[in-house]
C-alpha positions as CSV (number, residue, x, y, z in Angstrom):
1,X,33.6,6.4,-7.1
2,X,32.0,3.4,-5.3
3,X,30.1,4.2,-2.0
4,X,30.3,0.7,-0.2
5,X,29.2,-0.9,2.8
6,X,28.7,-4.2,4.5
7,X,26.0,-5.7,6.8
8,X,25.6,-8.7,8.8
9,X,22.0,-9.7,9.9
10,X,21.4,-13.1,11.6
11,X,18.1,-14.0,9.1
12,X,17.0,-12.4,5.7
13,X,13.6,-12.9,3.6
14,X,15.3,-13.1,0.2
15,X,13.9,-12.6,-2.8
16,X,10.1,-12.6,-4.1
17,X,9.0,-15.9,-2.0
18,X,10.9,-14.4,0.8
19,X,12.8,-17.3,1.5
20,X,14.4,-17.6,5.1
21,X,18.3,-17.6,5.5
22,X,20.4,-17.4,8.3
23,X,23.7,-15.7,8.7
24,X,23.4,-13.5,5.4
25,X,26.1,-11.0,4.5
26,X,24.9,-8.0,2.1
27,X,27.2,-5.9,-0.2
28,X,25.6,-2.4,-0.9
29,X,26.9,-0.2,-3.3
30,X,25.9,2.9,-4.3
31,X,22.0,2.4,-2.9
32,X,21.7,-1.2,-4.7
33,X,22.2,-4.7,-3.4
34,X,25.6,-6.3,-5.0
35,X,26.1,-9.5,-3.4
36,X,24.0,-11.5,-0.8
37,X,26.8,-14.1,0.8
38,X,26.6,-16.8,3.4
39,X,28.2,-16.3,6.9
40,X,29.1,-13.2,8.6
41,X,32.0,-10.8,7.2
42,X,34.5,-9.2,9.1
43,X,34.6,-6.1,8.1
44,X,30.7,-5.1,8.2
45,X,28.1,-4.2,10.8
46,X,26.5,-6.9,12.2
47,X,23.1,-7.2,13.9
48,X,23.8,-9.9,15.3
49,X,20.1,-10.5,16.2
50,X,18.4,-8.5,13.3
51,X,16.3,-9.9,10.7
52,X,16.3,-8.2,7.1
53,X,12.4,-8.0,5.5
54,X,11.9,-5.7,2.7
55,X,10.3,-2.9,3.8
56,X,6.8,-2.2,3.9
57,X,4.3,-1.2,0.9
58,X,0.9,0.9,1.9
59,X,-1.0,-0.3,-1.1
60,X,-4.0,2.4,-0.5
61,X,-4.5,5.8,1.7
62,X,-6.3,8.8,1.6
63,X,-3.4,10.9,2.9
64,X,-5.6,14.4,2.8
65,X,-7.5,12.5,5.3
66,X,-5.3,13.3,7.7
67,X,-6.0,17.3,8.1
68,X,-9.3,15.8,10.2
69,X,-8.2,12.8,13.0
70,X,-11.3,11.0,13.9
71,X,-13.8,13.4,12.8
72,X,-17.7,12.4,12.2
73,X,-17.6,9.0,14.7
74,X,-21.7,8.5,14.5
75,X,-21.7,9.2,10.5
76,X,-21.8,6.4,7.4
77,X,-18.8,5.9,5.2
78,X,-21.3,8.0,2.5
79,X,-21.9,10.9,4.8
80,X,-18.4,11.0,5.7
81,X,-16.6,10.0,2.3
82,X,-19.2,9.9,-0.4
83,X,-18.5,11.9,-3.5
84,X,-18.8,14.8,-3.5
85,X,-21.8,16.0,-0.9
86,X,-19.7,14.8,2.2
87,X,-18.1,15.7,5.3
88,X,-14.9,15.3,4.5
89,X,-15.1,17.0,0.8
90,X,-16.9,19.4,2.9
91,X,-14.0,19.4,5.3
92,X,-11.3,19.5,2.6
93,X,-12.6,22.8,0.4
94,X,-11.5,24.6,4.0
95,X,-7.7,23.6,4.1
96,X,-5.5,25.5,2.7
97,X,-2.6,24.3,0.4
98,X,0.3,24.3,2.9
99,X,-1.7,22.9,5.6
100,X,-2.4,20.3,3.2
101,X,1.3,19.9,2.2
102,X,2.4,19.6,6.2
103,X,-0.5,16.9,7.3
104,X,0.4,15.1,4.3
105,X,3.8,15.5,5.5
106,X,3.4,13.9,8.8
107,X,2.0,11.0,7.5
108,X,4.6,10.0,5.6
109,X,7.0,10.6,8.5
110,X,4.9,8.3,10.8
111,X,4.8,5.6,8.0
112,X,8.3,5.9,7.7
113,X,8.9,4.9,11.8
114,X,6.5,1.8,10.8
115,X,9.4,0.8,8.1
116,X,6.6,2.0,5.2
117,X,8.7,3.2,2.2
118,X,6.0,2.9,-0.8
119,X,2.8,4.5,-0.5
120,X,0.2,4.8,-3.2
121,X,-2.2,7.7,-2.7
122,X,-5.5,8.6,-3.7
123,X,-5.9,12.0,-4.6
124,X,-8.7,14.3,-4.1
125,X,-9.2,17.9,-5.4
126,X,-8.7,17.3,-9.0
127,X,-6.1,18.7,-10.9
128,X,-5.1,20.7,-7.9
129,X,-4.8,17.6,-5.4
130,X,-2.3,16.1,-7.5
131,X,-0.1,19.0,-8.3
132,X,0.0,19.2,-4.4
133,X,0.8,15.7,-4.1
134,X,3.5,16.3,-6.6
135,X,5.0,19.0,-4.0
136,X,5.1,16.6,-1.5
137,X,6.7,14.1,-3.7
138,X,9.7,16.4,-4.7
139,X,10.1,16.7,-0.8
140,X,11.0,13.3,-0.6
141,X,14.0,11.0,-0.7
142,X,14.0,7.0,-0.6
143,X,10.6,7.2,-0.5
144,X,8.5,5.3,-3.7
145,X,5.3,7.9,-3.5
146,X,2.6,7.0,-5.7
147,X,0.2,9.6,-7.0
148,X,-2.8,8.1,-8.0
149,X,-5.3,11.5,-9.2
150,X,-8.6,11.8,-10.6
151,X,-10.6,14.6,-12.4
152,X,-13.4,16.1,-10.5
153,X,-17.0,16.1,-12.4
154,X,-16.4,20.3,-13.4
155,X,-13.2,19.6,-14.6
156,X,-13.4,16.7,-16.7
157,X,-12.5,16.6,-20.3
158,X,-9.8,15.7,-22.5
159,X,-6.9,18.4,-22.4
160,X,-7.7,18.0,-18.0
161,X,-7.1,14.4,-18.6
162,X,-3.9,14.5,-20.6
163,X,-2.6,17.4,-17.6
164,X,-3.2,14.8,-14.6
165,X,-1.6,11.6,-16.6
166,X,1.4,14.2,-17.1
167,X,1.6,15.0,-13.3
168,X,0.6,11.3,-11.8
169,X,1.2,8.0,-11.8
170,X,-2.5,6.5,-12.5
171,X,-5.7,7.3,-11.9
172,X,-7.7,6.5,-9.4
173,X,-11.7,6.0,-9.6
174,X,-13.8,6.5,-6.5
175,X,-17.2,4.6,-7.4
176,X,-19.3,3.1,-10.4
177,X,-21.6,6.5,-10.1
178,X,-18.8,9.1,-10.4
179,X,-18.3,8.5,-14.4
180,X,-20.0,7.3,-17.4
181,X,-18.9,4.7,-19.4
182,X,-17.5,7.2,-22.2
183,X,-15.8,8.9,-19.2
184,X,-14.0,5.5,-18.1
185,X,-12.9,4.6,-22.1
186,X,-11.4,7.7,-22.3
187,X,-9.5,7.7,-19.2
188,X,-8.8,3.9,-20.2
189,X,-7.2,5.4,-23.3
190,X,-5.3,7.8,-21.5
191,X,-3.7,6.0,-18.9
192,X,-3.2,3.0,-20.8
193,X,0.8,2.8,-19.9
194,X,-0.2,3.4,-16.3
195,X,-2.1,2.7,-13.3
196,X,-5.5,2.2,-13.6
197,X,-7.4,1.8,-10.3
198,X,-11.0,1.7,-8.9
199,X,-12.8,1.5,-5.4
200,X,-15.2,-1.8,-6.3
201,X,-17.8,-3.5,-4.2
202,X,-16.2,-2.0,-0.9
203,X,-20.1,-1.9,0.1
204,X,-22.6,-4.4,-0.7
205,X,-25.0,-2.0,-2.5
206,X,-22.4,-1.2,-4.9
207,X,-21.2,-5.1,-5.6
208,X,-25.2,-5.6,-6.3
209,X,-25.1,-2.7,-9.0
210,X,-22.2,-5.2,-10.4
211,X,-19.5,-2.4,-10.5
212,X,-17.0,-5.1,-11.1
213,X,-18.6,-6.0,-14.5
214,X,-19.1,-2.2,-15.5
215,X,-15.2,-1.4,-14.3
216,X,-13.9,-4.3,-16.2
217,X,-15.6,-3.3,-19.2
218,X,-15.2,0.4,-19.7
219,X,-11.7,1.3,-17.3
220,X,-9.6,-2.0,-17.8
221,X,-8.6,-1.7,-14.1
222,X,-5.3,-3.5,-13.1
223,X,-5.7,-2.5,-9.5
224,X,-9.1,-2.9,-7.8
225,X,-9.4,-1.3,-4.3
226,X,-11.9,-3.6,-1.5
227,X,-14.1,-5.7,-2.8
228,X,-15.3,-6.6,-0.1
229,X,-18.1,-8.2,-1.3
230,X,-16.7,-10.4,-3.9
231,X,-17.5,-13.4,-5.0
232,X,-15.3,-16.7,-6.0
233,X,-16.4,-16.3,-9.6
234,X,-15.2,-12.6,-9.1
235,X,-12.1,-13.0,-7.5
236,X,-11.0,-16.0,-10.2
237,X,-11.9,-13.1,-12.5
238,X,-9.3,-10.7,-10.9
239,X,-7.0,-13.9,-11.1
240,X,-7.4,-14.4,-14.9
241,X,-7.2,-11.0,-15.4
242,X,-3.7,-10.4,-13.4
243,X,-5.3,-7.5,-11.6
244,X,-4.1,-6.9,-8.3
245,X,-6.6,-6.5,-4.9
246,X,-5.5,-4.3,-2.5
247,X,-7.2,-5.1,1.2
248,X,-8.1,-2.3,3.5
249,X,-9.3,-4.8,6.4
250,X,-8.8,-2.2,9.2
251,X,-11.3,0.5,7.1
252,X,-14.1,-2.2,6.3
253,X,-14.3,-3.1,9.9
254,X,-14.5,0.3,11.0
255,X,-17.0,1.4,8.6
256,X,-19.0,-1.8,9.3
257,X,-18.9,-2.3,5.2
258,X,-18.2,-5.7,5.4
259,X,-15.3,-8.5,6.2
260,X,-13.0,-9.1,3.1
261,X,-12.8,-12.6,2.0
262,X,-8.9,-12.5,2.6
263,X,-8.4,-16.5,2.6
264,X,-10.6,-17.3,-0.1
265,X,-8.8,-14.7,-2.2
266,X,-5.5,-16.5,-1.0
267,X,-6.9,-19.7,-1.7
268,X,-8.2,-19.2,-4.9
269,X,-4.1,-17.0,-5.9
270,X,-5.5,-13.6,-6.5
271,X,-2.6,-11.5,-6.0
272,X,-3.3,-9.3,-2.8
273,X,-2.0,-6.5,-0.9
274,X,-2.9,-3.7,2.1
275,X,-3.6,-0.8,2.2
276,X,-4.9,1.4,5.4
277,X,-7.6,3.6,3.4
278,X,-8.5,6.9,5.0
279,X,-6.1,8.7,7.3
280,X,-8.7,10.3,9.4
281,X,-9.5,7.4,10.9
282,X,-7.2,4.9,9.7
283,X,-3.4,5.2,11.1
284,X,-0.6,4.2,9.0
285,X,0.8,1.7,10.7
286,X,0.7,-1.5,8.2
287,X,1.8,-4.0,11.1
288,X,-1.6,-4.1,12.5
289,X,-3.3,-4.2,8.8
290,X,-1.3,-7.1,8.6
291,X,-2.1,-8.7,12.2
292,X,-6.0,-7.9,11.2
293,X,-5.7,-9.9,8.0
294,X,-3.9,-12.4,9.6
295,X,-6.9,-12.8,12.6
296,X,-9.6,-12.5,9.7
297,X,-8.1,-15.2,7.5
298,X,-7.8,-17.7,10.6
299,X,-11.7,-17.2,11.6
300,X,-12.8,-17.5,7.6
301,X,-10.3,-20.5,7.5
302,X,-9.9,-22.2,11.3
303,X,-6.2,-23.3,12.1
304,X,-5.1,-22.5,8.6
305,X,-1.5,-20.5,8.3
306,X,-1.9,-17.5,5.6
307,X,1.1,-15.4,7.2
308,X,3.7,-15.8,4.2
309,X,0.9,-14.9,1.7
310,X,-0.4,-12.2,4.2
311,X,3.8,-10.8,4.8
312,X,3.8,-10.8,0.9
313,X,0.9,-8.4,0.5
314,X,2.8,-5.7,2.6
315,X,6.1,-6.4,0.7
316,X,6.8,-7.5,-2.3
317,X,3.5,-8.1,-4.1
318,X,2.5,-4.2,-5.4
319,X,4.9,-4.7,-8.8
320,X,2.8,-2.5,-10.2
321,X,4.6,0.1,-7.9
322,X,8.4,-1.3,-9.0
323,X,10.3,-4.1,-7.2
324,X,10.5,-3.9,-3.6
325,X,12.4,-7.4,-2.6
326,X,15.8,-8.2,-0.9
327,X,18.0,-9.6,-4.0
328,X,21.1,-8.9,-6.0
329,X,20.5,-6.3,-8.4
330,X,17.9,-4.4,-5.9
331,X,17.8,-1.2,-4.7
332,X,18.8,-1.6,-0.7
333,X,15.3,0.2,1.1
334,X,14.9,-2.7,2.8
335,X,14.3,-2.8,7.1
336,X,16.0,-4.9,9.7
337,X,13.6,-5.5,12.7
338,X,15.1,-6.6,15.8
339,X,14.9,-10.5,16.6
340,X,15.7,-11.4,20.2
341,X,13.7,-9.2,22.6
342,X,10.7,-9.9,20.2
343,X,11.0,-13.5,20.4
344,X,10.8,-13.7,16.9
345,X,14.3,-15.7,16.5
346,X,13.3,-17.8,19.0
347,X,9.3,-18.4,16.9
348,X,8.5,-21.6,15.4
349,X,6.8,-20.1,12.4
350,X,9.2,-16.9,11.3
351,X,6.1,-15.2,9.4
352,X,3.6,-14.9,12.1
353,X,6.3,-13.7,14.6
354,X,7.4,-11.1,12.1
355,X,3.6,-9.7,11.7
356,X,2.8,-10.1,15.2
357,X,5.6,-8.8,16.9
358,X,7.9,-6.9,14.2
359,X,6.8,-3.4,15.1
360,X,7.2,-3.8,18.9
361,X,11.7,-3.8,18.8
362,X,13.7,-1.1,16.8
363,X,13.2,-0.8,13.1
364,X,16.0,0.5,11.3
365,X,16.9,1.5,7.9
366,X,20.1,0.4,5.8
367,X,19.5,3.6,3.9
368,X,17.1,6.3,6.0
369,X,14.3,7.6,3.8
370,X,13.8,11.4,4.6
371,X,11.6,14.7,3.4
372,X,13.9,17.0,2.5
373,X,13.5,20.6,4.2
């Protein structure tokens, strides 16, 4: 039996270019988007002055992160992240598994108020970070959870390999020194129907030991993590290549690493998105990742307007994660943000208003994501 509803919203982003309409009525049906009409209906709920978006994609996070809120202030992103002599590996190897489970826990309920409802996660621990991660994934509902694992040095070999490609959804490489080139092809190999990511050139001393080139070569990447430090001729390469970039502007500032190159990458049409990087220090609220590649685009490009391209990279641009857009045929985990107290109805550029003021009415859900108790 058909479980049916109606809504009314007075403007939607529809579709992958998230084109603006006004007066939109949506048909949902069993958790999936039947018909998107014109006009209001009379037998729905309206919001009269909400605005459908899809809802929000965290690209990158180090959700472990979390267990330690603004821990080592004074230190470098290697004394504080650097594998494996660190703080926070340090930091980690004291937690225990349910603690683990319950920080991890609260950040997915705080991304979920910020209308997040896909988050890809870099695992730490090895085999046994991702069969945690796999807990916490069976604890959720309506949320896309993405468990990107990797093998620590001890542990790696083949039969390990095959175990973590059975439990996640792609591996995920911290830096050019953590494996050998044999390591990579064979990893490559294993995970070739799945997703293959990599921090790169995040500092400047790794884009000068050309980790793109050895990345390229030996994993096959199709999702590359910062690069910071890349050049045009690198970023037309990620272009050519279809491999996505996932920007982590808020994490590069704080770690003084660099300033990503956010319009040239726009300019040039490498396919972006955002991430918010390490949950220690990082919080989960995408809005101001947005609002920070926004501000950083308009100082690398003056007066230019990147806030489509920028809306995109938080919505519908991570395919590598599944579709995430308002159409017919959709799953209906989309958001409606409120429009009149906001200003944003009343804005003369709808995409800017959205990043810059979406978070600060009510964001609701036409189908609540949850973790299940």
């Amino acid at each position: 039996m058909e479980n049916c509803k109606v809504i009314n919203v007075r403007k939607a982003l529809i579709g992958e270019d998230l084109e603006v309409k006004d007066n939109v009525n949506i048909e949902i049906c069993n958790g999936y988007i039947t018909h998107i009409g014109n006009g209001f209906s009379s037998n729905a709920k309206s919001f009269t002055n909400g605005i459908a978006i899809p809802s929000l994609i965290n690209s990158h996070v180090h959700m472990l992160d979390y267990a330690f809120p603004e821990i080592g202030i004074d230190k470098t992103i290697k004394e504080l992240v650097g594998d494996p002599n660190s703080l926070k590996y340090e930091l980690l190897s004291k937690q225990n598994e349910k603690d683990l489970i319950n920080f991890s826990l609260n950040f997915i309920s705080n991304s979920i108020n910020f209308g997040v409802t896909t988050i890809a996660d870099f695992r730490e621990l090895g085999i046994l970070g991702s069969k945690i991660a796999l807990n916490i994934k069976r604890k959720l509902k309506g949320i896309n959870y993405i468990i990107l694992g990797r093998l620590e040095k001890n542990e790696f070999n083949d039969k390990n390999l095959v175990r973590l490609a059975e439990i996640d959804d792609g591996f995920g490489a911290s830096s050019i020194s953590t494996y050998s080139p044999q390591e990579l092809m064979k990893i490559s190999e294993i995970f070739k129907n799945k997703i293959r990511a990599a921090h790169i050139s995040e500092t400047l001393k790794q884009n000068l030991k050309n980790d793109l080139e050895f990345f390229m070569k030996y994993l096959r990447p199709n999702l590359i993590i910062h690069g910071t430090w890349f050049s045009d001729y690198e970023l037309l390469i990620l272009k050519e290549k279809n491999v996505s970039l996932v920007l982590c502007p808020r994490s590069n500032l704080w770690f003084s690493t660099g300033i990503p190159r956010i319009a040239s990458a726009i300019k040039l049409g490498v396919n972006i998105l955002l991430g918010t990087d390490n949950a220690a220090w990082i919080s989960p609220n995408l809005w101001k990742e947005m609002e920070t590649a926004l501000l950083i685009s308009r100082l690398q490009d003056p007066l230019s307007n990147y806030s489509k391209e920028i809306l995109k990279a938080a919505t519908v641009n991570a395919r590598l994660f599944g579709t995430n857009k308002i159409d017919e045929g959709e799953k209906s985990n989309f958001i409606i943000i409120e429009g009149e107290k906001t200003g944003i109805l009343r804005a003369y550029d709808i995409y800017s208003a959205i990043i810059k003021r979406g978070s600060e009415g009510n964001i609701t859900y036409v189908e609540q994501p949850r973790i299940l108790t």
